[in-house]
DSSP file (Angstrom, degrees, kcal/mol; ACC not computed):
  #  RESIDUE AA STRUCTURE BP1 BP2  ACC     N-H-->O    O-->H-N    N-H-->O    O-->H-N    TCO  KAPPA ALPHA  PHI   PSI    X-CA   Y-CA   Z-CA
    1    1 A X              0   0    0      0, 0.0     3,-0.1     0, 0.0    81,-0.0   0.000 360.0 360.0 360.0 113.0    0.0    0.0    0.0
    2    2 A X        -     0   0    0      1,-0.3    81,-5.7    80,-0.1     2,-0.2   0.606 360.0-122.7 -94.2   9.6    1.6    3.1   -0.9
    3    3 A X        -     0   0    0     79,-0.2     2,-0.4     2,-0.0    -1,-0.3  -0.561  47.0 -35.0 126.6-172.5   -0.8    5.3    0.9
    4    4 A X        -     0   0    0     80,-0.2    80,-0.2    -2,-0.2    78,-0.0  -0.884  66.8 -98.5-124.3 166.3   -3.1    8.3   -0.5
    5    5 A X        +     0   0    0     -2,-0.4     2,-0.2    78,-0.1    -1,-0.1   0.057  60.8 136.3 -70.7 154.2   -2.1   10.6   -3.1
    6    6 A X        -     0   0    0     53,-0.2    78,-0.1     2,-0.1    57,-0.1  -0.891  66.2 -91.5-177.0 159.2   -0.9   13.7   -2.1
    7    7 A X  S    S+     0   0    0     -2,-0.2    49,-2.7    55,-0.1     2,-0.5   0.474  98.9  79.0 -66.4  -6.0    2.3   16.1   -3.1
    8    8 A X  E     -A   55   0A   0     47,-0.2    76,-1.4    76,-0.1     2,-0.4  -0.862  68.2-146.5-119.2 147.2    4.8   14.5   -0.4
    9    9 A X  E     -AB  54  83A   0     45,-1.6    45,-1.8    -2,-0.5     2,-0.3  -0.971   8.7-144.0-117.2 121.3    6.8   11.2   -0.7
   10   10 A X  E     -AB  53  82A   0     72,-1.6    72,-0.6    73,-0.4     2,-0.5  -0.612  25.8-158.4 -80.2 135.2    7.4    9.2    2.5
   11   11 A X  E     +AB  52  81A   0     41,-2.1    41,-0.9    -2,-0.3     2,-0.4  -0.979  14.5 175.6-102.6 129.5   11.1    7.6    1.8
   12   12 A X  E     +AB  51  80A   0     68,-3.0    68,-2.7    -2,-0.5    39,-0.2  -0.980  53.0  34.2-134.6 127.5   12.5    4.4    3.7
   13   13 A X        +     0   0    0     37,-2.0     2,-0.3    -2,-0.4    61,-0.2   0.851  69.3 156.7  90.6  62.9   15.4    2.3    3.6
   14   14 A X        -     0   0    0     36,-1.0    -1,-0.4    -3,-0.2     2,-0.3  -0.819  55.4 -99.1-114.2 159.8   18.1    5.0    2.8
   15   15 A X    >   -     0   0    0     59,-0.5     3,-1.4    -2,-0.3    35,-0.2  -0.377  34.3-156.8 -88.5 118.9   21.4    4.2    3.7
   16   16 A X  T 3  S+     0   0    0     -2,-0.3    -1,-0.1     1,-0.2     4,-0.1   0.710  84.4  71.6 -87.5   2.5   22.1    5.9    7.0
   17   17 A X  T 3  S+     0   0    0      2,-0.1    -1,-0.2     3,-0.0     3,-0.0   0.506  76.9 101.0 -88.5  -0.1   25.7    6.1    7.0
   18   18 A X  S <  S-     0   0    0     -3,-1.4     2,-0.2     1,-0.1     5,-0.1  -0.384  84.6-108.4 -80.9 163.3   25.4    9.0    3.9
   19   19 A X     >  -     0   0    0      1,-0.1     4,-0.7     4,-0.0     5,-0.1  -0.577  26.8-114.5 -97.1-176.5   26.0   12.4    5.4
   20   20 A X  H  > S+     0   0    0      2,-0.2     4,-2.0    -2,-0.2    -1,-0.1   0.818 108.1  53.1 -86.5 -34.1   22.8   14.5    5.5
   21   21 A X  H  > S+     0   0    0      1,-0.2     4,-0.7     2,-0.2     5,-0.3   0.918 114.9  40.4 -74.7 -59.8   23.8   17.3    2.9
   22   22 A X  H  > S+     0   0    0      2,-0.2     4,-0.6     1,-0.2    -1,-0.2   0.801 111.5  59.9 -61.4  -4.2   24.8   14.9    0.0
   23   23 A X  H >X S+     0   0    0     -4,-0.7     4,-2.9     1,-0.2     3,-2.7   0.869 109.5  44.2 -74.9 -66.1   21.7   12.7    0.9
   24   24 A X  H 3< S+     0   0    0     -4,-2.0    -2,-0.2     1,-0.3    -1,-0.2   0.244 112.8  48.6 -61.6  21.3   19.7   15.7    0.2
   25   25 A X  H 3X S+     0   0    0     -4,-0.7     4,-0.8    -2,-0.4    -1,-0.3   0.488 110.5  55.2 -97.7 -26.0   21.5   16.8   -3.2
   26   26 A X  H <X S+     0   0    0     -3,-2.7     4,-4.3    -4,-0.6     5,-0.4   0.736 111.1  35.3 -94.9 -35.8   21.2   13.6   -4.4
   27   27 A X  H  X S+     0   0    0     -4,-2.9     4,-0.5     2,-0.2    -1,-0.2   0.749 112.7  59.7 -92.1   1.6   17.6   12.9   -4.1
   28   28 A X  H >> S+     0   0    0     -5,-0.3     4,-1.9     3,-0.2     3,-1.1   0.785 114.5  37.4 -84.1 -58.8   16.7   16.3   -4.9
   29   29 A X  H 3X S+     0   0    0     -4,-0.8     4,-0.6     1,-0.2    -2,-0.2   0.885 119.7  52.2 -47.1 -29.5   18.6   15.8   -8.4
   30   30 A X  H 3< S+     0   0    0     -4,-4.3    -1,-0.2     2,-0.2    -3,-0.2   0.735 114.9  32.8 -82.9 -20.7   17.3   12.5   -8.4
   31   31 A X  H XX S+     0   0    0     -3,-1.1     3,-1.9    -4,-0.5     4,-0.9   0.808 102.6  81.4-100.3 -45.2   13.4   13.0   -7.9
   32   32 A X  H >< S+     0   0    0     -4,-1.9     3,-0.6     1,-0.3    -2,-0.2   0.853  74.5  76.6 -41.7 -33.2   13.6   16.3   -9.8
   33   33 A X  T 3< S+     0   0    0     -4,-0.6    -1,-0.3    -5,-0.4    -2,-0.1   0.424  98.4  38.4 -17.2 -22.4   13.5   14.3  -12.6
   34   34 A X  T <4 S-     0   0    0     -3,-1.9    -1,-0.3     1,-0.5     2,-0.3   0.496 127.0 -32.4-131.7 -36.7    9.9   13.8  -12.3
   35   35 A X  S << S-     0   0    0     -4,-0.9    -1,-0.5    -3,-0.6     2,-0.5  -0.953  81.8 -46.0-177.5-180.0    8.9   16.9  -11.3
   36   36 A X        -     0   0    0     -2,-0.3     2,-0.9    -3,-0.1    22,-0.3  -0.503  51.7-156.6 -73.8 109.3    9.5   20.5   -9.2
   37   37 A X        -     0   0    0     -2,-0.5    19,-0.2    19,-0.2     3,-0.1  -0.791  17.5-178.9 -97.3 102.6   10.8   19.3   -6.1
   38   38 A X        +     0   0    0     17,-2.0     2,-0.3    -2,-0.9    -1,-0.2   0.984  64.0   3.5 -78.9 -70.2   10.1   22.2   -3.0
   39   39 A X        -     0   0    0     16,-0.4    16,-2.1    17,-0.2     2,-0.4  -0.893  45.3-158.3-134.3 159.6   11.7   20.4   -0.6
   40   40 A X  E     -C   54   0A   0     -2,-0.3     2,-0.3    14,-0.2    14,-0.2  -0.997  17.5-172.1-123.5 151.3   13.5   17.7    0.9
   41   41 A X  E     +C   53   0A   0     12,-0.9    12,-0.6    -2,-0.4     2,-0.5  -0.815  17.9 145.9-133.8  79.0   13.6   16.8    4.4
   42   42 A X        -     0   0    0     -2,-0.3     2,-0.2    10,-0.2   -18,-0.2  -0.886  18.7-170.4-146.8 116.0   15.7   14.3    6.3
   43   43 A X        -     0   0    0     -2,-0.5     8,-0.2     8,-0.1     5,-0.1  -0.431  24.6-131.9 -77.7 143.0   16.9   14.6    9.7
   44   44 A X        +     0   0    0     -2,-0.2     5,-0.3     5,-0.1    -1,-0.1   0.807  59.0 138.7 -70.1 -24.3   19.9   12.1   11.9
   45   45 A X        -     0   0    0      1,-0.2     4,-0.5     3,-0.1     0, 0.0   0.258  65.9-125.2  -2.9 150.8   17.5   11.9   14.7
   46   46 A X  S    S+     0   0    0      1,-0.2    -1,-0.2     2,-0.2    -2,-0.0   0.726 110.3  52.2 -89.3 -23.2   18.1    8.2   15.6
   47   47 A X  S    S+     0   0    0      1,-0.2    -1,-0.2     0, 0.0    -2,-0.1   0.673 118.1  34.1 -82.3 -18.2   14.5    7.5   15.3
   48   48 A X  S >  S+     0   0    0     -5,-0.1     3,-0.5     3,-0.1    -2,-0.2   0.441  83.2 112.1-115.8 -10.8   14.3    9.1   11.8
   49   49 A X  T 3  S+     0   0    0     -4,-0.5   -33,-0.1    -5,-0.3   -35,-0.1  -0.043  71.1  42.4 -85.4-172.1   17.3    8.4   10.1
   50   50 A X  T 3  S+     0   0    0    -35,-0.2   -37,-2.0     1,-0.2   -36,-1.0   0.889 110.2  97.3  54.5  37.6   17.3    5.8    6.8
   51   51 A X  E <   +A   12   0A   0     -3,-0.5     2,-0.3   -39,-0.2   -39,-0.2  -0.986  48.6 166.2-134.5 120.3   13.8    8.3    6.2
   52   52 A X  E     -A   11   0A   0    -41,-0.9   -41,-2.1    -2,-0.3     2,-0.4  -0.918  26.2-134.0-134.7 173.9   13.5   11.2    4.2
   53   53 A X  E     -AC  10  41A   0    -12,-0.6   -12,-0.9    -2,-0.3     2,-0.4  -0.932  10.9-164.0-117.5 144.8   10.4   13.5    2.7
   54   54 A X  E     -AC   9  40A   0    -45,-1.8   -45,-1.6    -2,-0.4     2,-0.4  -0.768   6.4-162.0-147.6  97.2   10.2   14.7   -1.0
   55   55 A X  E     -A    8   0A   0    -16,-2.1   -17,-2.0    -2,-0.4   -16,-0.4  -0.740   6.2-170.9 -86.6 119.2    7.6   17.6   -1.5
   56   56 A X        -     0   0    0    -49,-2.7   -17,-0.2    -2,-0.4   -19,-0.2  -0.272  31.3-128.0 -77.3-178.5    6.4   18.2   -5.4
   57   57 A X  S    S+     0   0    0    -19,-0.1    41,-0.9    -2,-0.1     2,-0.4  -0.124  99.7  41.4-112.0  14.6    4.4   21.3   -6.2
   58   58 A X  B    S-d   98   0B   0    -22,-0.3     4,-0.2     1,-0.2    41,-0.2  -0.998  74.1-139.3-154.1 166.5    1.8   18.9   -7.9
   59   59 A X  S >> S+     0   0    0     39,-1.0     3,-2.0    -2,-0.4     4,-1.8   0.930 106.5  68.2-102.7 -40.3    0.6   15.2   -6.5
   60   60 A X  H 3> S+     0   0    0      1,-0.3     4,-3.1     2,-0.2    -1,-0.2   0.897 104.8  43.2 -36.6 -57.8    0.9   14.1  -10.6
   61   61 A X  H 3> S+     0   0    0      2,-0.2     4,-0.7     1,-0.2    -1,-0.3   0.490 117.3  44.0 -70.6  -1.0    5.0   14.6  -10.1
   62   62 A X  H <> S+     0   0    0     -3,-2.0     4,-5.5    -4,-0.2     5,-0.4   0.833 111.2  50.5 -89.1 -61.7    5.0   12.8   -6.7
   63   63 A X  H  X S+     0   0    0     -4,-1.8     4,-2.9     2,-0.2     5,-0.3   0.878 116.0  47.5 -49.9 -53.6    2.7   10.0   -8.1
   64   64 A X  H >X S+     0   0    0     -4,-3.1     3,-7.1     1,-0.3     4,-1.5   0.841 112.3  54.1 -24.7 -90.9    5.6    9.8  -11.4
   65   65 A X  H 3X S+     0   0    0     -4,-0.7     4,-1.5     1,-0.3    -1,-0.3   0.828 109.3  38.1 -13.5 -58.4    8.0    9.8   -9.0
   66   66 A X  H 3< S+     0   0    0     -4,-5.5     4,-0.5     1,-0.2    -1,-0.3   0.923 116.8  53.3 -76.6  -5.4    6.9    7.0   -7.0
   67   67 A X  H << S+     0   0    0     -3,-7.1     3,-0.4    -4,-2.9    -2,-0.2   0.937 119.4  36.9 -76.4 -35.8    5.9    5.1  -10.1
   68   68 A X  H  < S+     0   0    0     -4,-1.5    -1,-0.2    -5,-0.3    -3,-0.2   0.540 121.5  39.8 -91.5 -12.0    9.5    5.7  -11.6
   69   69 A X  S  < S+     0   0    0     -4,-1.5     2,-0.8    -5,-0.3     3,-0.4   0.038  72.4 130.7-151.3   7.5   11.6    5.4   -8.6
   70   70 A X  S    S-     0   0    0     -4,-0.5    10,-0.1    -3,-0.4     3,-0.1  -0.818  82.1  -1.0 -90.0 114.6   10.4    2.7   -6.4
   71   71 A X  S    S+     0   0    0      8,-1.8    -1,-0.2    -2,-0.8     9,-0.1   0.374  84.5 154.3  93.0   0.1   13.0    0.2   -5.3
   72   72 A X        -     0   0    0     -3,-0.4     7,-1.7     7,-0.2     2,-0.6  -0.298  50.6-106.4 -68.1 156.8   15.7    1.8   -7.1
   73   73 A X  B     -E   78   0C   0      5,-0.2     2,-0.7    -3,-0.1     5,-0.2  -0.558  35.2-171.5 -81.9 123.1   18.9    1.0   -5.4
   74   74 A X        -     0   0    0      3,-1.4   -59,-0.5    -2,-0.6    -1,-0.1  -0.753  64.0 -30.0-123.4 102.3   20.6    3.6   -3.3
   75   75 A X  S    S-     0   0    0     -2,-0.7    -1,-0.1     1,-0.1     3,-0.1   0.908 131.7 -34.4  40.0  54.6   23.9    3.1   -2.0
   76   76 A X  S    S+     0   0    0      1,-0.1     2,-0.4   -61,-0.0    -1,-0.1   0.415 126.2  68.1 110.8 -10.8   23.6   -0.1   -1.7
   77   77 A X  S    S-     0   0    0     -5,-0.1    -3,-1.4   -64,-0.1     2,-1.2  -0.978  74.5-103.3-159.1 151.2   19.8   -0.7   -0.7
   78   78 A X  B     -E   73   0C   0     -2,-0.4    -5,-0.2    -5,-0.2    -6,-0.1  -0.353  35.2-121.3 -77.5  95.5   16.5   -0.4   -2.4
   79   79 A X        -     0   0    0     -7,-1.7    -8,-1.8    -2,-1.2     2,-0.5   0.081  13.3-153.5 -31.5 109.0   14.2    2.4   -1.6
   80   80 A X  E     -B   12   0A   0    -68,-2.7   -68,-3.0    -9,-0.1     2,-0.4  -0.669  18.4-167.9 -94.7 153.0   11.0    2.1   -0.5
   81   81 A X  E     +B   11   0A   0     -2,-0.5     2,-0.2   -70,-0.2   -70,-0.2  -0.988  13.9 147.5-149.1 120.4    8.4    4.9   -1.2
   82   82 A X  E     -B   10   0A   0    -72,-0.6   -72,-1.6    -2,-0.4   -79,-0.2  -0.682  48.6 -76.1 -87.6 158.7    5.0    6.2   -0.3
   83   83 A X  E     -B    9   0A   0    -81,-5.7   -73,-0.4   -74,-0.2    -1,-0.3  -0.401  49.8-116.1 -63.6 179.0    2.8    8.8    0.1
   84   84 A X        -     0   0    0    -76,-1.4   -80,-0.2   -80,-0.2   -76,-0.1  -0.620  21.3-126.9-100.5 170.6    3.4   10.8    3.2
   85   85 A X  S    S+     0   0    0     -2,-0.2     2,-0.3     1,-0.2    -1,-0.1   0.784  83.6  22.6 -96.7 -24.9    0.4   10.5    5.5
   86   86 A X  S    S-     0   0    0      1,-0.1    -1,-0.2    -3,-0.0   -80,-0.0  -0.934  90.7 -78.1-134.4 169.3    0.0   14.4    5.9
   87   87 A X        -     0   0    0     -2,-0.3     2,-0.3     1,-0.1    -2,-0.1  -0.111  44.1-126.2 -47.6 129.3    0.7   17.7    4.3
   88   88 A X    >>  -     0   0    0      1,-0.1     4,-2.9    -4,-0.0     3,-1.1  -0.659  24.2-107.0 -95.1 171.8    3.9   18.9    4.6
   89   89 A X  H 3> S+     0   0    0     -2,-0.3     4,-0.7     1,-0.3    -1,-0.1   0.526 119.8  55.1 -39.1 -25.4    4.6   22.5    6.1
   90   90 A X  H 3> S+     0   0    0      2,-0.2     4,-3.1     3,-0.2    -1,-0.3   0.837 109.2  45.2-100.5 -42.9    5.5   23.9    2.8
   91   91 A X  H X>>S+     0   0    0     -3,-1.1     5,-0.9     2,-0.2     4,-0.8   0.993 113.8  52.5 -63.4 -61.8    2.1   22.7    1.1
   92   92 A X  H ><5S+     0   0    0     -4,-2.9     3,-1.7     1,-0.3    -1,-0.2   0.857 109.3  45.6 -31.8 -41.3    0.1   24.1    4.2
   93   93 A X  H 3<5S+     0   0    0     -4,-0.7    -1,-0.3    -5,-0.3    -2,-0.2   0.945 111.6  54.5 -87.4 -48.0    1.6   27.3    3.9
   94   94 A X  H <<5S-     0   0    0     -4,-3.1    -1,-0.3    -3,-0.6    -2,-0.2   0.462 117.0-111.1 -79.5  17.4    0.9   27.0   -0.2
   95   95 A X  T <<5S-     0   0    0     -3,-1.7    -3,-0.2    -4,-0.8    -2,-0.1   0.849  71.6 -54.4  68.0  23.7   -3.2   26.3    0.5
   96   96 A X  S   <S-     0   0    0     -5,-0.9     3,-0.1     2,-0.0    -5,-0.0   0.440  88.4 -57.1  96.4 119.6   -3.1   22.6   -0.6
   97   97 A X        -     0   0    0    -39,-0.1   -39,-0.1     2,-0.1     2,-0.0  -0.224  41.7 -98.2 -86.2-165.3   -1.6   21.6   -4.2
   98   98 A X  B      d   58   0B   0    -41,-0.9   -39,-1.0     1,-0.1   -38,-0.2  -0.260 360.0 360.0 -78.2 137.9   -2.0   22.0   -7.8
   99   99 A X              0   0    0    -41,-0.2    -1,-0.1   -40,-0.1   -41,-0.1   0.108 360.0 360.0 -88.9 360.0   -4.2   18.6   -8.5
């Protein structure tokens, strides 16, 4: 189940030994691909880390995204990807996206 559709992508089973700025250069370069990518979000917290967030500005380029980009392998182990379960801060603030 990857959840319901919405502009943010839950990410799981990223490699936690990458450091946090090149995690986030890489998966912005790598998810732009699919679509305008607002943000990314992934914290070292011990409870969060091998987790990131990936905000489109439309739920068409997240759904691409997850169609295109689920289970590719990323240093060494294969992402899994979802929707996120709520809006992230950047969509609140933008009144909900572009459908």
């Amino acid at each position: 189940d990857v959840g319901v559709r919405n502009c943010t992508l839950y990410l799981q089973n990223l490699n936690e030994k990458v450091s946090l700025p090149r995690l986030n250069e890489h998966l912005t370069k790598l998810f732009s691909q699919h679509g305008q990518v607002l943000e990314v979000h992934a914290k070292r917290r011990l409870a969060l880390r091998g987790q990131a967030f990936v905000v489109f500005s439309q739920q068409s380029e997240a759904t691409a995204a997850l169609n295109g980009l689920q289970g590719v392998r990323l240093w060494g182990k294969s992402t899994v990807i979802r929707y996120a379960r709520f809006k992230s801060n950047v969509i609140s603030e933008r009144e909900g996206c572009l459908q």
